[in-house]
Steps between C-alpha positions, in 0.01 A plus 500: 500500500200645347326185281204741376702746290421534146862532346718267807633302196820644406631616092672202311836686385442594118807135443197305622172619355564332189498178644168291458573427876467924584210489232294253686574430851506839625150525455429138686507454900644138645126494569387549184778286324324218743186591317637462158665149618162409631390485149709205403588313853225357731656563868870497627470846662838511658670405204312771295561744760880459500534514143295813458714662769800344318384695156411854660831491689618510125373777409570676866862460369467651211397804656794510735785722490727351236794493815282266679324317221766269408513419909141350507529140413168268398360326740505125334248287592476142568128341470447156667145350394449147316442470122220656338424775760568769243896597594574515161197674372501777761883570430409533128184704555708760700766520205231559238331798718812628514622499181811360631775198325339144664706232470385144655782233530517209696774468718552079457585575126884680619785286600798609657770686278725175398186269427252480185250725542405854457679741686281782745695823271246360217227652768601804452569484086136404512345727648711799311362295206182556621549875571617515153207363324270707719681844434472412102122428526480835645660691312345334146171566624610882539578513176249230367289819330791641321590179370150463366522778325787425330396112427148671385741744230730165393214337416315754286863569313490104443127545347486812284926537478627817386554458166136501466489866575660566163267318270148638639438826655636652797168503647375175366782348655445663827130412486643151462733482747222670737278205439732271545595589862141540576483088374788452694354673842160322438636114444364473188821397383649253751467197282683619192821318449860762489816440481723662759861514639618520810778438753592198584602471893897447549517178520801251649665795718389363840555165340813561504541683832414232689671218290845735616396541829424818482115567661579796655703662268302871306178490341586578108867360538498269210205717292751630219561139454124441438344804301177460469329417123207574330286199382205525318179320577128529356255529785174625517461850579393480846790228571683733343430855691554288815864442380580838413381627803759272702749548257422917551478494884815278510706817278300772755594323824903616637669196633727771622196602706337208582766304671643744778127581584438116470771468772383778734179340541605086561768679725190688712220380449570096408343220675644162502296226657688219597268180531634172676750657720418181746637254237861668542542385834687168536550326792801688702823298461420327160753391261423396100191673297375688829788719565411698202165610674699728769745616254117661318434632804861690522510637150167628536615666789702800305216569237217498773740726733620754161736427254598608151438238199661523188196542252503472094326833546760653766588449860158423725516542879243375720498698823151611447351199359216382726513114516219295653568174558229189556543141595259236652770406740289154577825329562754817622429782714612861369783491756628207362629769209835614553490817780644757249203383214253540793671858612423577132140394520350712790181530467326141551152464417294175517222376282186336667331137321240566306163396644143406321415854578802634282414219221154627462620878501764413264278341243301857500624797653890527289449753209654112309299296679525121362099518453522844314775333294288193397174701433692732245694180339141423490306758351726505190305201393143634615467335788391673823642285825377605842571298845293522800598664805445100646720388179766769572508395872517174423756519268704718748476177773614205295813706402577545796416142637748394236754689602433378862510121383782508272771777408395847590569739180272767600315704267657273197255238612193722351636491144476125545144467623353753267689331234340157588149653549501660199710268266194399322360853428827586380484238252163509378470916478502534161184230465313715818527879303250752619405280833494613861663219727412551862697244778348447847661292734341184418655563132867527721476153707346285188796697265760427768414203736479467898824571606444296796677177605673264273462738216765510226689826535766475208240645239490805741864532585730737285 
């Protein structure tokens, strides 16, 4: 196989390019989907690697013969790695450069069909939920400019009204009207109080869905029994233009459109991360409360595997939904899961311990990094934080001491610290505006103690 020619990738088929998945990924190697995870996660190569293979296999389907296409399953992923190693926060990061349907759930919340609890189909009428709302936003912001347009002529009707144009003259009233929009356009209006009407939502219709029963039944069953009404309300004008332009892009946007392309895309491109899997295995043989743990583990087995949910929106299948799953598994191994689940999970990555090494890169080299985060919560009051390279550093090494002395959280254990080190600043800001604040590692041990023996760790521990 030639690797060095220009054009190797193949054409998405015209069903696909559409897609923000075909938009996106097809310019973006596994390598370089590393690269944009390496913006937001210190370390966990393997895991990185596997999911970027995971996402470009996506769109290697998509540009498969439609014969074959429905063949090529995901390959679901199961991450092993303790808590606060970034599992969850790579699996969203890949669903956000994608432009794909994310959906994080925690496994321990479902119980067993037959017990309280939610049931795993309500995975899957989530996440079509989800593909829903993001199909909408699309589409409003497509039409966002018309909409403004036709808010902008509302408005100036609702200013210098029609009837005006028979008292003055024709061009006077133009000239008028002229200005006005020109007001309008340059804010110089936004505080003057209007009165408006607009549409109410329906209101009560899902109410009364669910009180029946009936979650899954159409979108817009019930609607004739809820018309929408007008209600007027004064505002001021700028509140008031931001209403109209929802109320506009709600009239532009075709549910009729929105919902079969909302399903396409949770159907091939969603991404369900399923967090906790370890804390649905029960110890084998158990009677009482426990039992329901394996009974998860088997009704997750059709929706992981492909099935077809009944939807408010329509019928959902999930054959191409890619689900990574994550656990700590301190007290179960992953072959403690039932062997079908684990048949269903094949590709197993796991997820290294952070070290003081990763605690100091975390604190600086993430796009979010916690000290980034702090110095811009900071500099809305006027004050201008910097740590040392010795502060950072030493920062970095009592996190991580506490999470060798008491319970390891990973990365979570840096919010803590910096919180502590800085809990003063953060109260006295406003007092300290227009000051530079510089911390040295001296400033970190006489903000946060020796950590050293017989130390009390419960002001440190989350």
């Amino acid at each position: 196989m030639d690797e060095h020619r220009p054009n190797a990738q193949p054409a998405l088929p015209q069903t696909a390019t559409n897609t923000p998945l075909g938009r996106r990924i097809e310019t973006l190697s596994p390598r370089e989907i590393v690269a944009e995870l390496d913006q937001y996660v210190v370390g966990q190569a393997a895991a990185k690697r596997a999911l970027a293979i995971a996402l470009r296999n996506r769109y290697r389907r998509l540009a498969v013969a439609p014969d074959l296409r429905e063949e090529i399953m995901p390959s679901n992923i199961l991450m092993i790695g303790p808590t606060g190693v970034g599992k969850t926060e790579l699996a969203r990061r890949l669903a956000r450069l994608a432009g794909a349907p994310f959906l994080k759930v925690e496994a321990s919340k479902f119980t067993e069909v037959g017990y309280v609890g939610r049931d795993v189909e309500s995975i899957v009428r989530d996440l079509i939920e989800i593909a829903v709302g993001m199909v909408r936003t699309e589409r409003a912001e497509r039409v966002e400019i018309r909409a403004r347009k036709h808010v902008e002529e509302r408005l100036v009707n609702l200013l210098c009204p029609r009837s005006r144009s028979r008292e003055v003259d024709p061009h006077v009233y133009e000239a008028e009207r002229e200005a006005v929009r020109q007001d309008l356009r340059a804010g110089r209006l936004a505080e003057r109080m209007i009165e408006i009407d607009l549409e109410s939502p329906r209101a009560g219709s899902q109410e009364l869905l669910s009180a029946m029963g009936l979650k899954d039944a159409p979108a817009g069953l019930f609607d004739p029994l809820f018309p929408a009404r007008k209600k007027r309300r004064r505002v001021s004008l700028a509140e008031g233009e931001r209403l109209l332009i929802q109320e506009e892009t709600r009239k532009m946007v075709d549910d009729d459109e929105v919902i079969p392309a909302a399903i396409e895309r949770a159907e091939s491109l969603g991404i369900v991360f399923l967090d906790e899997i370890d804390k649905i295995i029960g110890p084998r043989g158990s009677t009482g409360p426990e039992v329901s743990r394996e009974g998860v583990q088997r009704d997750l087995l059709p929706i992981i595997e492909g099935s077809a949910v009944s939807t408010r929106f329509g019928v959902v299948r999930t054959d191409h939904v890619l689900f990574i799953a994550a656990g700590a598994f301190h007290h179960a191994r992953p072959s403690d899961l039932l062997p079908e689940l684990q048949g269903r999970l094949p590709i197993r990555v796991e997820l290294e311990s952070l070290t003081a090494d990763d605690f100091l890169r975390i604190l600086t080299e993430p796009r979010n990094a916690l000290v980034r985060q702090y110095q811009a919560l900071l500099a809305t009051e006027g004050v201008h934080l910097e740590l040392t390279p010795a502060a950072l550093a030493r920062i970095a090494s009592l996190a991580f001491r506490l999470n060798a002395e008491a319970e390891n959280i990973g990365a979570r254990r840096l919010h803590t610290v910096l919180n502590r080190l800085l809990d003063d600043l953060l109260f006295r800001a406003p007092e300290l505006a227009d000051r530079e604040v510089c911390l040295d590692a001296p400033d970190v041990d006489a903000r946060l103690g020796d950590l050293g023996g017989g130390h009390d760790l419960n002001r440190y521990i989350l």
